[in-house]
C-alpha positions in Angstrom: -192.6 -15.7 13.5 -189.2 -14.0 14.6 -190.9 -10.6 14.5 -193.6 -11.5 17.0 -191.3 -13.5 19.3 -189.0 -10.2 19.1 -192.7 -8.2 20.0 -193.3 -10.5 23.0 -190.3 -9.9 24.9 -190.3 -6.2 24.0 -192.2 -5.9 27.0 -190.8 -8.0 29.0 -190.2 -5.9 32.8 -187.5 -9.1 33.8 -183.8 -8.0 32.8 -181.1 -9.7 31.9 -180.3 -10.4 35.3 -183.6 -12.5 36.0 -185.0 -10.1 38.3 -187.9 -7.9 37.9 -187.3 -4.7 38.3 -189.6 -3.5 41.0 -187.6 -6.2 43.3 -184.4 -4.6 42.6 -185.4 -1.0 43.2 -186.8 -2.3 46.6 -183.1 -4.4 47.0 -181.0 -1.2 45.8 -183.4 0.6 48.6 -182.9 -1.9 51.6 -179.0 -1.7 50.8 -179.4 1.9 50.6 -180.8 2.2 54.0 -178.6 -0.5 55.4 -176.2 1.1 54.3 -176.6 4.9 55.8 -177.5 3.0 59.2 -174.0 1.5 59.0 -172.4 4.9 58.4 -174.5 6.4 61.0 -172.9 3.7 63.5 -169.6 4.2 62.4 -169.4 7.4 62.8 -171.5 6.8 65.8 -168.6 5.1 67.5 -166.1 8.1 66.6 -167.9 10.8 68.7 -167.0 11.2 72.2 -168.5 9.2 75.3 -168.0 12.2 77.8 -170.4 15.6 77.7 -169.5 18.8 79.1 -172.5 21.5 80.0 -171.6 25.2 81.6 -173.6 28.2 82.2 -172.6 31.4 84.0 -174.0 34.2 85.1 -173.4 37.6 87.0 -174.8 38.7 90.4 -174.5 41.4 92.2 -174.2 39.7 95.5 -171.3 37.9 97.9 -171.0 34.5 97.5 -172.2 34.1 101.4 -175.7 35.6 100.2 -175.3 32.9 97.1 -174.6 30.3 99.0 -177.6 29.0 101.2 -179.6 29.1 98.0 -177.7 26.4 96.6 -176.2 24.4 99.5 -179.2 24.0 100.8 -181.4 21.6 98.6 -185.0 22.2 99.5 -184.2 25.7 98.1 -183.6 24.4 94.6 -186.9 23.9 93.4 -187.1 27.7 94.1 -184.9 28.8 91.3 -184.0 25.9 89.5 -186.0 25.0 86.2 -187.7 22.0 87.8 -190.5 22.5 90.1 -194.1 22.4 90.1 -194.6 25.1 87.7 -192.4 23.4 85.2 -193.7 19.9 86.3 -197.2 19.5 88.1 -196.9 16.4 89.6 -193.2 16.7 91.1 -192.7 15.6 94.3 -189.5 15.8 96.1 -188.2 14.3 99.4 -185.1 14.9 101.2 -182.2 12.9 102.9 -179.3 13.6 105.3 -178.4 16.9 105.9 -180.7 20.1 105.3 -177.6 21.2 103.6 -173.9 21.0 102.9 -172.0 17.2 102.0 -174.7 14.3 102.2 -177.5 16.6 102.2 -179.6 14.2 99.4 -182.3 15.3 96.9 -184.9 13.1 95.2 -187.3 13.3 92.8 -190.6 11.6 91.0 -192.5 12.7 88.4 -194.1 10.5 85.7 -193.0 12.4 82.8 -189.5 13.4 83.7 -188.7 9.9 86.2 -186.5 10.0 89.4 -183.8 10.5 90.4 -181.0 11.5 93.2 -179.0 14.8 93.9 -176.0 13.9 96.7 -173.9 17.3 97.9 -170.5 16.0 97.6 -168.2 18.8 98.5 -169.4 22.5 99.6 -167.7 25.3 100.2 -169.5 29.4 101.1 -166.6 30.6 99.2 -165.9 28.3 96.5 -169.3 26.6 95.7 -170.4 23.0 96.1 -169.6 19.8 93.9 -172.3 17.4 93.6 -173.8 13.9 91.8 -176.7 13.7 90.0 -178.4 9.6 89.1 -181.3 9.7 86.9 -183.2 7.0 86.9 -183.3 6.1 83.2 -179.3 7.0 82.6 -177.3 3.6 84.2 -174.1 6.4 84.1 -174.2 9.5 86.9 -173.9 13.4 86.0 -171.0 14.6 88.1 -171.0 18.6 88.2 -171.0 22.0 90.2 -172.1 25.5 91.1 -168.9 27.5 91.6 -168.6 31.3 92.6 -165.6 33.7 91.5 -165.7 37.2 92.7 -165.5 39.9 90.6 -164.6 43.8 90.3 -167.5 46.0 91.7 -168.9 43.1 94.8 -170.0 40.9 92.9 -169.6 36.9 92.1 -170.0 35.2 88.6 -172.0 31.9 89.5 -171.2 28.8 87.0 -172.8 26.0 86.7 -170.9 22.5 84.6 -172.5 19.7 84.5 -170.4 16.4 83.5 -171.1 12.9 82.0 -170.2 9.8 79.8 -173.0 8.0 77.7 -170.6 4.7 77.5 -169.4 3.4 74.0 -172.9 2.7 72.9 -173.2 4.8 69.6 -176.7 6.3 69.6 -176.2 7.4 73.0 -173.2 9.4 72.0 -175.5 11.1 69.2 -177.3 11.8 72.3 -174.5 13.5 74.0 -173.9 15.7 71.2 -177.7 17.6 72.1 -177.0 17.2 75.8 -176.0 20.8 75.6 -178.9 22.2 74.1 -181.1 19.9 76.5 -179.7 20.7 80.0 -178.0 24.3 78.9 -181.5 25.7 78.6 -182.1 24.5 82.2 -179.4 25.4 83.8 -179.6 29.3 81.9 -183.5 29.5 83.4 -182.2 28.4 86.8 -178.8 30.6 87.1 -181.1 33.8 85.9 -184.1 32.9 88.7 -181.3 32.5 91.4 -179.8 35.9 90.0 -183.3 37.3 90.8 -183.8 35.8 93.6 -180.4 36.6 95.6 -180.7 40.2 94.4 -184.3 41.3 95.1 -184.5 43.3 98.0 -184.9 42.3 101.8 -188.9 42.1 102.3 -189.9 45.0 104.9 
């Protein structure tokens, strides 16, 4: 009798702590999950809330043959990375001033949403300072397009962009790539503006 009560529990898939132990493989995983999600927060909350993006480039051109291209807004789309070859069904309109401070830029587009660009400071020798409001982001991108001559004639042209994704933590894991996202852009657009300012005068 003892040796087939000893033969039925041999098999027996409940432990000793009463739970089978399917249900505490799919407890130890939920924890497990739980609790990389908690770390991922935490850590999360330690990154920084503020972004800084800068690119620069070379040209061989006066800043006063840089300027009009970026002080005046409806030029943008002619060397920046977002226009209608990028972005189809782009559509712009303008507010204000053609150019310098208050001269306002915005934008549509159902894949890549609105938005606003407001000149807030410009200078011919120094560059311009400006806003940028997406429509998505509740915080704006503060940044500008600055010009420093250098030996030889020419100006090195570089473009920062700055913001603050707020304390919540995902969006600061989304900071962290908004280097990689916007950099790209802004590198396109400062080397199209380079070929643009220094092709030669049409005959």
């Amino acid at each position: 009798m003892s040796d087939e009560k000893n033969s039925s529990h041999s098999g027996d898939p409940t432990p000793a702590s009463g739970r089978p132990v399917w249900l505490q493989i799919v407890l130890g995983s939920i924890m497990a999950v739980v609790g990389l999600i908690a770390v991922g927060l935490l850590i999360g909350f330690l990154l920084p809330s503020n972004f800084v993006v800068s690119r620069a480039i070379v040209i061989n051109a006066p800043a006063a043959e840089i300027h009009p291209y970026v002080d005046t807004l409806g030029q943008w789309p002619s060397w920046t990375a977002w226009n209608n070859e990028s972005y189809p069904e782009l559509k712009y309109s303008y507010e204000g001033p053609e150019s310098g401070v208050g001269a306002v830029q915005t934008w549509t587009d159902p894949g890549m949403g609105g938005g606003r660009l407001e000149i807030t400071d410009s200078s011919e020798e120094k560059g311009i300072q400006f806003v940028l409001q997406f429509e998505q982001s509740p915080e704006p991108l503060t940044g500008s397009i600055t010009y420093a001559p250098i030996d030889g004639g020419g100006t090195k042209v570089t473009w920062t962009g700055r913001g603050d994704v707020g304390s919540n933590p995902i969006g600061r894991y989304f900071g962290l790539m908004m280097d990689s996202m916007i950099g790209a852009d802004y590198e396109t657009g400062l080397k199209k503006l380079k070929v643009l300012v220094e092709a030669p005068p049409a005959e």
